[in-house]
Backbone as JSON, one array per atom type, in Angstrom:
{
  "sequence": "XXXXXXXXXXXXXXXXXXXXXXXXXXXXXXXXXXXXXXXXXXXXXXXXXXXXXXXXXXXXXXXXXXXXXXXXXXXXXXXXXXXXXXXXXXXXXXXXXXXXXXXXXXXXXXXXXXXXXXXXXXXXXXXX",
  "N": [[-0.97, -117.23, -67.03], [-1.96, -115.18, -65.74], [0.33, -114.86, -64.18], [2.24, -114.45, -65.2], [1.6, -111.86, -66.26], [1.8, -110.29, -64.06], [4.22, -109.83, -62.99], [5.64, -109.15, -65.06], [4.58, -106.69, -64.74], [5.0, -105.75, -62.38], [8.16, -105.53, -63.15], [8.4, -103.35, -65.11], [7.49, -101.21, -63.1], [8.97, -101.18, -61.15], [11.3, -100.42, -62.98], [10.31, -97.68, -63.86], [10.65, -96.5, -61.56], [13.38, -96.67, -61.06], [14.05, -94.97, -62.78], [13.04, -92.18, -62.68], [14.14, -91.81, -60.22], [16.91, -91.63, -60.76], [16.46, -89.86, -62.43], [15.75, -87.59, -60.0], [17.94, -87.48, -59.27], [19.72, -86.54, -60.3], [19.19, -83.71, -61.35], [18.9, -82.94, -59.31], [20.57, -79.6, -58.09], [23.87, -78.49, -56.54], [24.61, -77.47, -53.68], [24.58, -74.05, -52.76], [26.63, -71.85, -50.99], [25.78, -68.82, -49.1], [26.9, -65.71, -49.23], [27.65, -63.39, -47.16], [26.55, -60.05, -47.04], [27.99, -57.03, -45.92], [27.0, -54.15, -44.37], [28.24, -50.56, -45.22], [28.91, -48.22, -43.17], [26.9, -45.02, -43.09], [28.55, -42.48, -44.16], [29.47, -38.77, -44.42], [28.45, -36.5, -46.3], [29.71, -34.31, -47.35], [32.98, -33.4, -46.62], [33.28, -31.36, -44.56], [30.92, -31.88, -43.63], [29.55, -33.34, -39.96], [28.28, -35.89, -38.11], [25.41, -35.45, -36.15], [23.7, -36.28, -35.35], [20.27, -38.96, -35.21], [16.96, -39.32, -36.37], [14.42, -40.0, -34.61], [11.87, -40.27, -34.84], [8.63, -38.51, -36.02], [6.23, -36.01, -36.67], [3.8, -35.62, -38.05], [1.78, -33.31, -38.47], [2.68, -31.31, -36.91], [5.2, -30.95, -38.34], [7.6, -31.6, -37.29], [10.28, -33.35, -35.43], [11.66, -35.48, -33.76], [14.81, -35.84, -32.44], [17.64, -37.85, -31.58], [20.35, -37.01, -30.21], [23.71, -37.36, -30.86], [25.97, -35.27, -30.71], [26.55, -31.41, -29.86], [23.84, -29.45, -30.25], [22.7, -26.1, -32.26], [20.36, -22.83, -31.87], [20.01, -21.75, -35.19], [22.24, -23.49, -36.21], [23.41, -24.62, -39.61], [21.9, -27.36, -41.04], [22.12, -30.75, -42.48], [19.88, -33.54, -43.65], [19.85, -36.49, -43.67], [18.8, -39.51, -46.01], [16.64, -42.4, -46.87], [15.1, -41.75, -48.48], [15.05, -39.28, -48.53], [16.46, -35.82, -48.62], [17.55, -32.72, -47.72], [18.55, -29.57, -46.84], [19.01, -27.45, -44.13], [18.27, -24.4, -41.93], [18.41, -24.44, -38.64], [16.18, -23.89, -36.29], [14.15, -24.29, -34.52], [14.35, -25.64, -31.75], [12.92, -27.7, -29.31], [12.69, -29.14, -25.59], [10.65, -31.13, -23.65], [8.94, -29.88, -24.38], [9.56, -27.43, -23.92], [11.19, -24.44, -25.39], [14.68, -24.07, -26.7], [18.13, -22.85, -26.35], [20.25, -24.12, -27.26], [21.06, -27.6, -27.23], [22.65, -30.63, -26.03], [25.12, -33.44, -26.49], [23.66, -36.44, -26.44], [20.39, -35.67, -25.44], [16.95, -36.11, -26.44], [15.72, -34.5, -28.68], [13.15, -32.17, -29.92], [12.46, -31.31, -33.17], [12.32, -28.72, -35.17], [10.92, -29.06, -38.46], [11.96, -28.63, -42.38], [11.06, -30.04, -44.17], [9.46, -33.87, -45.09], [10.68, -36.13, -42.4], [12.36, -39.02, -41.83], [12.11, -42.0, -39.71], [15.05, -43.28, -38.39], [16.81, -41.61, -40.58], [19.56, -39.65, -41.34], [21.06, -36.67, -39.37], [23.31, -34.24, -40.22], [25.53, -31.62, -39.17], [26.85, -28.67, -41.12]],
  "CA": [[-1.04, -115.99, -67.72], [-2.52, -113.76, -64.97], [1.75, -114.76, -63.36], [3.41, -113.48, -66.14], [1.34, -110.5, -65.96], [1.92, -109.37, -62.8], [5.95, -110.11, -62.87], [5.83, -107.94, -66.17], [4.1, -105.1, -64.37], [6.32, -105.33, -61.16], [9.44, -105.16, -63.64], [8.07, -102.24, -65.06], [6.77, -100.15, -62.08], [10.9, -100.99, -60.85], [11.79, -99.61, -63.97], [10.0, -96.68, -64.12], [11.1, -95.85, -59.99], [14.62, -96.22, -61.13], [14.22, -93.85, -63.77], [12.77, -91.45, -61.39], [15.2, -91.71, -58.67], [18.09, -91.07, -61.71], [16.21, -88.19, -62.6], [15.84, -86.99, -58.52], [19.47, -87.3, -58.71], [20.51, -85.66, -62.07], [17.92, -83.25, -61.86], [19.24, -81.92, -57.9], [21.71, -78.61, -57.98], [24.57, -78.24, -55.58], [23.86, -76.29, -52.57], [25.51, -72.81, -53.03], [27.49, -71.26, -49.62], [25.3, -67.41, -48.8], [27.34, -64.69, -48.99], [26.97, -62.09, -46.41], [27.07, -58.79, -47.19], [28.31, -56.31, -44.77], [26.25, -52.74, -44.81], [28.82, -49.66, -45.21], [28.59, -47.42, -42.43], [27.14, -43.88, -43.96], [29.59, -41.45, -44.03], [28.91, -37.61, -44.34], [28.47, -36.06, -47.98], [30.91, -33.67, -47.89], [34.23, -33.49, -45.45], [32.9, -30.57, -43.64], [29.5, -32.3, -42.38], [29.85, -34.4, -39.26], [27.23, -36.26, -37.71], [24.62, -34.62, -35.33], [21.77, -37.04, -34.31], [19.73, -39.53, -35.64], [15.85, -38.66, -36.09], [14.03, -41.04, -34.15], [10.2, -40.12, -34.42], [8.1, -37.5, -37.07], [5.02, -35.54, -36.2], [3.56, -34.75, -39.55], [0.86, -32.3, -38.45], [3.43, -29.99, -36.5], [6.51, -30.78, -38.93], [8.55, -31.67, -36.45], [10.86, -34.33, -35.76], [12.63, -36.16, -32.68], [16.4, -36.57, -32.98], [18.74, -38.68, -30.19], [22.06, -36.38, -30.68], [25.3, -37.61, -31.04], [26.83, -33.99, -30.49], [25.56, -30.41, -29.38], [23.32, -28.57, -31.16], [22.04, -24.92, -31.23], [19.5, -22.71, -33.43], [21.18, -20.89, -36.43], [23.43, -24.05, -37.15], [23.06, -24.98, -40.71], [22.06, -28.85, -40.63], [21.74, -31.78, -43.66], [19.33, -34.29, -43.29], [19.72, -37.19, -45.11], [18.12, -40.97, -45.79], [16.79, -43.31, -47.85], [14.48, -40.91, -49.48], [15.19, -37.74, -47.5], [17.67, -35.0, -48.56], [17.49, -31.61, -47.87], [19.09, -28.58, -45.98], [18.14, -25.77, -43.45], [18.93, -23.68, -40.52], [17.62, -24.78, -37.23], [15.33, -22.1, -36.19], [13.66, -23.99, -33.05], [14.74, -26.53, -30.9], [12.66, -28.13, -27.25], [13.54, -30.47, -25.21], [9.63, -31.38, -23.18], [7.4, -28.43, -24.95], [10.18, -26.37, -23.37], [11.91, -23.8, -26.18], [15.77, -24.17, -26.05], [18.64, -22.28, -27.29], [21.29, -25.29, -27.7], [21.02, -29.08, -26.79], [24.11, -31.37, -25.99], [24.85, -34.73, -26.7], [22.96, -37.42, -25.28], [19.28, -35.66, -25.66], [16.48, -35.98, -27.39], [14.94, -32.81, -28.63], [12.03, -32.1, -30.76], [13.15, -30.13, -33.95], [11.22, -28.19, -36.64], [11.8, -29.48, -40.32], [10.8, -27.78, -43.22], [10.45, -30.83, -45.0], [9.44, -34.69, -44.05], [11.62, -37.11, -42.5], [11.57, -40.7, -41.24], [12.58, -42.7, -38.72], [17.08, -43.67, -38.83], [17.51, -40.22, -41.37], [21.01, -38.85, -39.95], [21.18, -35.2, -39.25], [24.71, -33.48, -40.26], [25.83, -30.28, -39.17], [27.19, -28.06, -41.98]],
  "C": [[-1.04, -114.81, -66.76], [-0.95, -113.8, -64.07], [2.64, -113.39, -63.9], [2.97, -111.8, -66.23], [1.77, -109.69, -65.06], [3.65, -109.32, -62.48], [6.08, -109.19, -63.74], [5.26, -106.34, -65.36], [4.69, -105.03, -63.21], [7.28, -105.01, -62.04], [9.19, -104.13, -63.95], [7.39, -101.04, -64.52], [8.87, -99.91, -61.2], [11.11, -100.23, -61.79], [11.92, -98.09, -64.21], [10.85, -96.23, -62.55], [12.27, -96.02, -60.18], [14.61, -95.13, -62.01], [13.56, -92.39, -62.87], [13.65, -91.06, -60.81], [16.85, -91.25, -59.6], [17.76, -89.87, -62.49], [16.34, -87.36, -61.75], [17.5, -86.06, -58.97], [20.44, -86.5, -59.8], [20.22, -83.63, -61.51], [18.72, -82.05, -60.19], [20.73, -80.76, -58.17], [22.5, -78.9, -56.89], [24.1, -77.25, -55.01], [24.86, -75.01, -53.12], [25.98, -71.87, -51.33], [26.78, -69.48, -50.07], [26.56, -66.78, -48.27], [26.98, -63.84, -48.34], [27.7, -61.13, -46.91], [27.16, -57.6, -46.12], [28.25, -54.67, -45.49], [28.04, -51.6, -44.73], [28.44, -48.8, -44.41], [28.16, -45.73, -43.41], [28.31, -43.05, -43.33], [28.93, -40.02, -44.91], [29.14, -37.24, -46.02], [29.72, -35.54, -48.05], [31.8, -33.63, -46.12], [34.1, -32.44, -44.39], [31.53, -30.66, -42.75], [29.93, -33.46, -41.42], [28.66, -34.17, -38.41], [26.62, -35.76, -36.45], [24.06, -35.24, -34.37], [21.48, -38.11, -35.9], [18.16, -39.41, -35.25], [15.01, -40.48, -35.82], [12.13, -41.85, -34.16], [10.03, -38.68, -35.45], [7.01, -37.34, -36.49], [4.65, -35.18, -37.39], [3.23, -33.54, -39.48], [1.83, -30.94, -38.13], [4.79, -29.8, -37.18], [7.55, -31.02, -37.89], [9.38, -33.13, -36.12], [12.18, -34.51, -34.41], [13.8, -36.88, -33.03], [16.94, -36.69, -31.8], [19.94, -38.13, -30.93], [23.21, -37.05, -30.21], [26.17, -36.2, -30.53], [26.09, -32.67, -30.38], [25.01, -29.57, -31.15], [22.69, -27.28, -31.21], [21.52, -24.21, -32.72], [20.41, -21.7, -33.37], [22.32, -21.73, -36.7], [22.52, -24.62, -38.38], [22.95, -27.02, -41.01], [21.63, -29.63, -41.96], [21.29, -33.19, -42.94], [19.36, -35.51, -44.53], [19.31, -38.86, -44.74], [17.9, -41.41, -47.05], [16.09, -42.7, -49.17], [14.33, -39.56, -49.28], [16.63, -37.44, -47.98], [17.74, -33.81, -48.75], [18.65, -30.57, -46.47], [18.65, -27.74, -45.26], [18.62, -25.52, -42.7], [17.62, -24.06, -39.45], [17.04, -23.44, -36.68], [13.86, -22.52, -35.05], [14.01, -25.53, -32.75], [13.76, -26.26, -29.43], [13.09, -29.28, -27.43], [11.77, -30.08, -24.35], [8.72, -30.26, -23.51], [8.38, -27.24, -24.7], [11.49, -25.78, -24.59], [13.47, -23.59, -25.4], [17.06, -23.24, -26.75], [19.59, -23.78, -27.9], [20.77, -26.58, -26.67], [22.54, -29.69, -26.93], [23.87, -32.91, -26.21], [24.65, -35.76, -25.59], [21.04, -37.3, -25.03], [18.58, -35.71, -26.39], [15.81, -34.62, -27.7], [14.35, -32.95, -29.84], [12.7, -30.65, -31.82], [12.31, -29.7, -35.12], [11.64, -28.07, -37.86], [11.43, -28.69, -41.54], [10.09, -29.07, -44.16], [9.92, -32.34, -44.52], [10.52, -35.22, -43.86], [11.09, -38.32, -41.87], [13.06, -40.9, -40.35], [14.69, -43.37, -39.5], [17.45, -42.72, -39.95], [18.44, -39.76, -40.58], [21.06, -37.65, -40.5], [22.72, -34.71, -39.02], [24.59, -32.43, -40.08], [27.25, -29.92, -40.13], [28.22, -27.23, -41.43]]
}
């Protein structure tokens, strides 16, 4: 008696682990191939802004804001700042380069610039 028992409960412990293993196998999705997506370079709002700088650093307290220029810059140009949550306009109305007040900057420096509003870090600065 205690044979047949245990032959009956091996057949059905097989049983059940095939049913299992045909569920595993039902039951598994195909892998799916990741698409990369490739970012769009920004490009300037309108056809008459071309790129300035990129602001690299924010000072809250003094409003101010460190940009690595791409091309010269000088106060009284009209500049657009723009990002991910940043977009506003103004006239440059002070530029340094080490504490030291400048009239124009060229490309290649960084210079400390006075914002009216905030910005953040990779916001690109167009001149108008």
């Amino acid at each position: 008696m205690a044979l047949k028992k245990t032959k009956s409960l091996k057949r059905s412990i097989k049983k059940t682990l095939k049913k299992k293993c045909v569920r595993k196998r039902v039951t598994k999705k195909p892998l799916r191939k990741k698409v990369k997506t490739v970012k769009k370079p920004q490009e300037p709002i309108a056809a008459k802004e071309e790129v300035v700088g990129v602001v690299t650093h924010y000072f809250p307290k003094v409003r101010a804001a460190v940009v690595k220029l791409k091309d010269t810059l000088s106060i009284g140009d009209n500049i657009h700042i723009k990002g991910h949550t940043t977009d506003f306009t103004q006239q440059v109305t002070s530029i340094q380069i080490n504490h030291l007040p400048i009239n124009t900057a060229k490309k290649g420096q960084e210079i400390g610039l006075l914002v009216d509003s905030r910005v953040r870090e990779k916001d690109i600065v167009y001149r108008l």
